[in-house]
C-alpha positions as CSV (number, residue, x, y, z in Angstrom):
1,X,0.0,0.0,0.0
2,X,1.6,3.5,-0.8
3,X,2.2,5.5,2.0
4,X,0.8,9.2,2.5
5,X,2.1,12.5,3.4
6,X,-0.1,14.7,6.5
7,X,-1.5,18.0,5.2
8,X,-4.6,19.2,5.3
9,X,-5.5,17.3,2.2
10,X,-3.3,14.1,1.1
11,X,-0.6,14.3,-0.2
12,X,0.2,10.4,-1.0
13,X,4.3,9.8,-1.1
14,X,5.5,8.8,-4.5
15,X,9.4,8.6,-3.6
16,X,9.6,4.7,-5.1
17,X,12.9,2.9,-5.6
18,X,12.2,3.2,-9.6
19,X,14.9,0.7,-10.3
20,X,13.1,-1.5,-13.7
21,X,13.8,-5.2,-14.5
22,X,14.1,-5.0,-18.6
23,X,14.8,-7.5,-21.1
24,X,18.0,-6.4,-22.1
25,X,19.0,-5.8,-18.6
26,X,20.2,-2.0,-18.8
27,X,19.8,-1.5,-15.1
28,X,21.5,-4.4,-14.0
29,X,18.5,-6.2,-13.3
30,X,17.5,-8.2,-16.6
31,X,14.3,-10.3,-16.8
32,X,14.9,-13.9,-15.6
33,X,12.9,-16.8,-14.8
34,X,12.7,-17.9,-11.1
35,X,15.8,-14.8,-10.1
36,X,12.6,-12.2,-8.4
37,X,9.2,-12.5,-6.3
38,X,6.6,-10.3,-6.1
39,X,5.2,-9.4,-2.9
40,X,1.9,-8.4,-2.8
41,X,-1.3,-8.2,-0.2
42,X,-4.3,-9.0,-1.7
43,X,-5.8,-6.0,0.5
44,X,-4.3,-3.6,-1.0
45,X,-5.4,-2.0,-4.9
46,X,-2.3,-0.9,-5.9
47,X,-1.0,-4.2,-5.4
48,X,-3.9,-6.4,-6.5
49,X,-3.0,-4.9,-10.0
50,X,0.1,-6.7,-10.4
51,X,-1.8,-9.7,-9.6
52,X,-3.8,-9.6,-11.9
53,X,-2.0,-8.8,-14.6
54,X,0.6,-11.5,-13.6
55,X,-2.3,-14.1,-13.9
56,X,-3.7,-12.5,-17.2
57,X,-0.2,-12.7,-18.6
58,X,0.4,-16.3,-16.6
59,X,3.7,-15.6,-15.4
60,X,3.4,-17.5,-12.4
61,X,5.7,-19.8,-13.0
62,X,8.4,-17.4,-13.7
63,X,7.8,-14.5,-11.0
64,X,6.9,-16.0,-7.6
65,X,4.3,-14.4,-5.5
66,X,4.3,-14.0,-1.7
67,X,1.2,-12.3,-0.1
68,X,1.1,-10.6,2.8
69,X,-1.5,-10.5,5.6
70,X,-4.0,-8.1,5.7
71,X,-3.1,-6.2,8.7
72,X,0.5,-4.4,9.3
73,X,1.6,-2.2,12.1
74,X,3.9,1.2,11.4
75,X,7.0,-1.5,11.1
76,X,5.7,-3.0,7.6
77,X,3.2,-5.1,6.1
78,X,4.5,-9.3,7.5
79,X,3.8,-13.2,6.4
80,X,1.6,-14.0,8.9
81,X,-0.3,-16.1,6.4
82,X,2.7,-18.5,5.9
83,X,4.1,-21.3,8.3
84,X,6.0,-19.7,11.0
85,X,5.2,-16.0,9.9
86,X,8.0,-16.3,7.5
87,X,8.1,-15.9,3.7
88,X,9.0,-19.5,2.5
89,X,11.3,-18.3,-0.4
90,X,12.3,-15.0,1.4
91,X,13.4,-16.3,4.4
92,X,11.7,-13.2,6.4
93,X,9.3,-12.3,8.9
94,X,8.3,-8.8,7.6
95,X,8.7,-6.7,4.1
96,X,10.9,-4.3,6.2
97,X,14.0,-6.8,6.3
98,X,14.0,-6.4,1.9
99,X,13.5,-3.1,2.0
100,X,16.5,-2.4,4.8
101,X,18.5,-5.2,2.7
102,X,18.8,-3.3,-0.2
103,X,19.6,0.3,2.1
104,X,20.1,0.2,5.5
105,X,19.2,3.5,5.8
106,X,16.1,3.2,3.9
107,X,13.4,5.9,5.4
108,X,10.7,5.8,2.8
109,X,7.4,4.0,2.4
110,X,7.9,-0.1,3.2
111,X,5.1,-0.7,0.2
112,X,3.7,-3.4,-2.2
113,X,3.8,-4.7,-4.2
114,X,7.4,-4.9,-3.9
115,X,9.9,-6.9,-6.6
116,X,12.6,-9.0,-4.4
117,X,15.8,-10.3,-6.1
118,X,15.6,-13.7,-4.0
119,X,19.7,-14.3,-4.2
120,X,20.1,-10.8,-2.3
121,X,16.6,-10.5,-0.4
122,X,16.9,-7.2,-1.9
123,X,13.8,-5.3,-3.2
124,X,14.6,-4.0,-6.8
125,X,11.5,-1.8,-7.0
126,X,8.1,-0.8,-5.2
127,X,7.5,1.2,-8.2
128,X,3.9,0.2,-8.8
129,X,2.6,1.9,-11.8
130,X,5.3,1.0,-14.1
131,X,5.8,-2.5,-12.1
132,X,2.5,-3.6,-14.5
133,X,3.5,-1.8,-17.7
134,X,6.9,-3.6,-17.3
135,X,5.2,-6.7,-16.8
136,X,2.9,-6.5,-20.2
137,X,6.5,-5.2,-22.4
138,X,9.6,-6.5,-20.6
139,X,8.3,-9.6,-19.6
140,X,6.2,-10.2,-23.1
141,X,9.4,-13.4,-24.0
142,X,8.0,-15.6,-20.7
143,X,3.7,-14.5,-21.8
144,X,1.9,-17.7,-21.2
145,X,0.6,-18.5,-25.6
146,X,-2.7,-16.4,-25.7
147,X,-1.8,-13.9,-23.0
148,X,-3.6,-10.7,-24.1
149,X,-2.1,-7.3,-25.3
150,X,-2.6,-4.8,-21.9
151,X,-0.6,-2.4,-23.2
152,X,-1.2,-2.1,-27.2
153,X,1.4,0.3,-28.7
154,X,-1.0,1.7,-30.7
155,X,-3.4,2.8,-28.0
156,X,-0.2,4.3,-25.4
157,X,-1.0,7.7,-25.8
158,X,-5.0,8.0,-25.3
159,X,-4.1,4.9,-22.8
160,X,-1.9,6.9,-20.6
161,X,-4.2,10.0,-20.9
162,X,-6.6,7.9,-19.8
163,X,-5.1,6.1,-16.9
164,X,-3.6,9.5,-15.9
165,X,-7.2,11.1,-15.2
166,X,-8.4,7.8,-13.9
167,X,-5.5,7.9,-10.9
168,X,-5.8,11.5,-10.6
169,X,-9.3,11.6,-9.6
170,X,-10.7,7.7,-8.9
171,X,-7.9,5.7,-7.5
172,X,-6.0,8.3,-5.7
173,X,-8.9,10.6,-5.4
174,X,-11.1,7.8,-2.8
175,X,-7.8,8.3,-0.3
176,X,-8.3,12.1,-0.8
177,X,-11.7,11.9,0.5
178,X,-10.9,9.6,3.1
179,X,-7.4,11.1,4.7
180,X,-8.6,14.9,4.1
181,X,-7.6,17.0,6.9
182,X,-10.6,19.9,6.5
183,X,-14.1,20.1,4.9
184,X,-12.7,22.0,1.9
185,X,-10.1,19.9,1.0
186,X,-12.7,16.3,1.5
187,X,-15.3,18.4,-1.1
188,X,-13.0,19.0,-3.4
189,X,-12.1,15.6,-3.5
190,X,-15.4,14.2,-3.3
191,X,-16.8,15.9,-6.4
192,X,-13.7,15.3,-8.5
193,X,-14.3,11.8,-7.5
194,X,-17.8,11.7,-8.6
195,X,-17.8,13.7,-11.7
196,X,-14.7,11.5,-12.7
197,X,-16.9,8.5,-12.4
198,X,-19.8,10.2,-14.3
199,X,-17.7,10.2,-17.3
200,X,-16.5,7.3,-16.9
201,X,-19.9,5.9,-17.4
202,X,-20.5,7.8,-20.4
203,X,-17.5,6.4,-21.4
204,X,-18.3,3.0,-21.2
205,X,-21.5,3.0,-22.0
206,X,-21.4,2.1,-25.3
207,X,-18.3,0.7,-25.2
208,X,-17.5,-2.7,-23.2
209,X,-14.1,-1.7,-21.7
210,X,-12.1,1.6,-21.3
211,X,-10.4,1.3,-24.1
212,X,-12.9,-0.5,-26.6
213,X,-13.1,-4.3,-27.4
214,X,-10.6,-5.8,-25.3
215,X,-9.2,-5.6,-21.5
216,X,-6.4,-3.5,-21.3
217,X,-4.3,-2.0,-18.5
218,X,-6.6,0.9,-17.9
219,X,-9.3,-1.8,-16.8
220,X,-7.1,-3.4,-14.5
221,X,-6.6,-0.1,-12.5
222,X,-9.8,1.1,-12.8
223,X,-11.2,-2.2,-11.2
224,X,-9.1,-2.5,-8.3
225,X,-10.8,0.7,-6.9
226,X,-14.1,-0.1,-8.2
227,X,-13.7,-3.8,-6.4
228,X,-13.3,-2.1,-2.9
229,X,-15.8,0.5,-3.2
230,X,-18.9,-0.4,-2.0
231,X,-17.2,-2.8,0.9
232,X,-14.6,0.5,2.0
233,X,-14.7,3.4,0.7
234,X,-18.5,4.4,0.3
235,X,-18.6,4.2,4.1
236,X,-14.8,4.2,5.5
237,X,-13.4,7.0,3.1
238,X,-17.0,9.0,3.0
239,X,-17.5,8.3,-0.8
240,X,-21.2,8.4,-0.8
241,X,-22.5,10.4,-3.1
242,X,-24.0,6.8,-4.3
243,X,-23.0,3.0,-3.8
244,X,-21.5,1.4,-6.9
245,X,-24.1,-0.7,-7.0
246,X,-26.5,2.5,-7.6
247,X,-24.6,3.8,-11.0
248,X,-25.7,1.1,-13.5
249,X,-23.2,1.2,-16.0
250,X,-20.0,1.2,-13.5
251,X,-21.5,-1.8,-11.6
252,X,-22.3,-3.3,-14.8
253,X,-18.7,-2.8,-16.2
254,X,-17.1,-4.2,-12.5
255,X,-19.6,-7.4,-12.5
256,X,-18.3,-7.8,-16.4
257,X,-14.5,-8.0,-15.0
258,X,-15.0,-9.4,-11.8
259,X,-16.6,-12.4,-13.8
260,X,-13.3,-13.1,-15.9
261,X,-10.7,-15.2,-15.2
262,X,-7.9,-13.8,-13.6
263,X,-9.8,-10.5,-11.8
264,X,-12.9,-11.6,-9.3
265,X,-10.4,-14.6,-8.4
266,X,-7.5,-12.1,-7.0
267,X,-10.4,-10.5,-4.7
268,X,-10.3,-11.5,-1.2
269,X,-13.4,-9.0,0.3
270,X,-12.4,-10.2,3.9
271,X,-8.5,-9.2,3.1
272,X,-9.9,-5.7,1.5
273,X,-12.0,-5.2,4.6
274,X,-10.0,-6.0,7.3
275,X,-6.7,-4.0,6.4
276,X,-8.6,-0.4,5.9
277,X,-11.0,-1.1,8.8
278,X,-8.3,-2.2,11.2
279,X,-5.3,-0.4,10.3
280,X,-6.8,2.9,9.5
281,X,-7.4,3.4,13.5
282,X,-7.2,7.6,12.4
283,X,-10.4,7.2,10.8
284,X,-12.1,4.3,12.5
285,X,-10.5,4.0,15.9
286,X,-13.0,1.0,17.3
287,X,-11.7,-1.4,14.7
288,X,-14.6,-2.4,14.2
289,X,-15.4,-4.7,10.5
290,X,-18.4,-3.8,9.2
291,X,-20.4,-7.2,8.2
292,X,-21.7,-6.1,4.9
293,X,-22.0,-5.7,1.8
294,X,-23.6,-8.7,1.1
295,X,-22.0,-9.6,-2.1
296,X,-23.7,-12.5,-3.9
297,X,-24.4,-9.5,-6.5
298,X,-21.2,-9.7,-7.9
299,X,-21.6,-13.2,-9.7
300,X,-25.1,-11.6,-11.4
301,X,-25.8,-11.2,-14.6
302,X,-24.4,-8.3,-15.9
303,X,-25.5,-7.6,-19.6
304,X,-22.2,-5.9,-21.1
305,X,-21.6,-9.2,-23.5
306,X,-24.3,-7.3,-26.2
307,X,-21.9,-4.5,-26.3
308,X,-20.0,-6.9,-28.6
309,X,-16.4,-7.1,-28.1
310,X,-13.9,-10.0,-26.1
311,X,-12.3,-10.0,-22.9
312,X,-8.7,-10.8,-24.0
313,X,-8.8,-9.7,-27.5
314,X,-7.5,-12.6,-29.6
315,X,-6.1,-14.1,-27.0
316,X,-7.6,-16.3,-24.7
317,X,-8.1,-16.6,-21.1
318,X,-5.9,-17.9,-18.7
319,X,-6.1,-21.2,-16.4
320,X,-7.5,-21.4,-12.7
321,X,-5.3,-19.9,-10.0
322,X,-2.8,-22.9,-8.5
323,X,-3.8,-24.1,-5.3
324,X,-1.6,-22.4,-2.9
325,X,-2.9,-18.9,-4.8
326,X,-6.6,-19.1,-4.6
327,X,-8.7,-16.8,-2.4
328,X,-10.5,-18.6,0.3
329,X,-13.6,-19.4,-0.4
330,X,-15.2,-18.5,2.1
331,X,-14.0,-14.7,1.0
332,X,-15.3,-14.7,-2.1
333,X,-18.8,-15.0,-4.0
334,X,-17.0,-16.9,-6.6
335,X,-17.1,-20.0,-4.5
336,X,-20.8,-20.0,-4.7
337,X,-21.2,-19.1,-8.3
């Protein structure tokens, strides 16, 4: 999870060690099977996206994952889900060790998803946004046959306009209502947030994804937020101008996704619930978990297949998670689909 600055409005911290992992190796860190894992926590949005388009791609087998627990204290996010509390390939109780492991000194945000040379222990890079593009164009060599295209070349430009406004206003802009310090600063937020998602609907309703026919990138980050919304941030952050579920064509468009392979089956709702509930003690000091949503709504029908178009382009989609990656069923309407 990306850390944040205190001011009267947020400010979220974006000093990321921006080291890349490249084909050709320029940086001293070239793309190889089986040499880096990904940590992630499936609680957190920025890093469900590199989840999801790791499974998309299937690059499972090249890039290890380890997931964190939901909850973390001001030390770092841990592997309390694993035997022992330790990471079984990392050898560590807590992200922090990777993070101090590459610079002792290291005085920044301790975020995932995080990239870990496993020889070293050594994160390479917490750098989230281009973790994913790197991912889709670095890593296209190891692409499981059929992998879709989440970054076409020829749609970069309105793409990156796109994501831009989308992380301005919608994934950045749900922590700007939530951590905002004064009432000017939360309304500010607020309606930026809203009239963002107003045109997104426009957007996409005549158009099955973001970016026309096919899942791209711009989907994946737009879902993350749109996954958590109703379950966090309508209540927690004070996003409630309306429920997802009450803007037709959004919930539409996140039912769509969640409903294909390799993006409902990264969400874990009790992860995603517990984390902002009962590490934000700033903005809900009980702790307190809310029961709700209920969300058997997610596995209903959703319409957005007459809009024409295919999930993964020409490509096709990718294989059930592995055992040791699935969601628990009990934390996910997916089981009962």
């Amino acid at each position: 999870m990306p850390s944040y600055i205190e001011s009267d409005g947020y400010e979220r911290d974006t000093s990321y060690l921006a080291t890349r992992i490249t084909a050709d190796g320029r940086g001293g860190y070239p793309v190889e099977p089986g040499r880096y894992r990904l940590v992630v926590a499936r609680a957190c949005p920025w890093a469900n996206r590199s989840i999801i388009v790791r499974r998309l791609l299937g690059l499972e087998d090249v890039l290890s994952m380890g997931v964190c627990g939901p909850t973390h204290d001001e030390r770092s996010w841990t592997f309390d889900l694993d035997p022992g509390e330790v990471d079984p390939v990392l050898g560590i109780e807590r992200l922090q060790e990777a993070y101090f492991a590459r610079d002792p000194g290291y005085d920044k945000g301790i975020t995932v998803p995080a990239i870990v040379e496993v020889s070293t222990g050594e994160v390479v890079t917490n750098d989230y946004p281009q973790i994913t593009l790197d991912l889709s164009t670095e890593w296209r060599e190891h692409h499981r046959p059929g992998a879709p295209d989440l970054y076409p070349e020829a749609l970069r430009a309105e793409m990156d306009e796109v994501m831009e406004l989308v992380y301005r206003d919608v994934n950045n802009g749900v922590y700007e209502c939530g951590f905002a310090g004064n009432q000017a600063s939360y309304e500010d937020a607020y309606h930026r947030l809203f009239d963002r998602l107003d045109w997104l609907s426009d957007r996409l309703e005549g158009r099955r994804y973001l970016m026309g026919d096919a899942i791209t990138e711009a989907d994946v980050r737009l879902f993350t937020t749109l996954a958590r919304f109703d379950a966090v941030y309508q209540t927690h952050f004070k996003c409630n101008r309306q429920k997802l579920s009450e803007m037709p064509v959004l919930w539409a468009y996140a039912r769509d996704l969640f409903q294909t392979p390799g993006f409902g089956d990264t969400i874990d709702f009790d992860h995603i619930k517990r984390h902002y509930y009962e590490v934000h003690t700033d903005v809900n000091p009980t702790g307190i978990v809310p029961a709700g949503p209920d969300l058997s709504a997610w596995t209903t029908e959703h319409g957005r297949e007459a809009l024409g178009g295919s999930p993964f382009g020409e490509g096709t989609p990718p294989g059930p998670p592995s055992a040791d990656e699935r969601v628990d069923p009990a934390h996910t309407p997916l089981a009962a689909a």
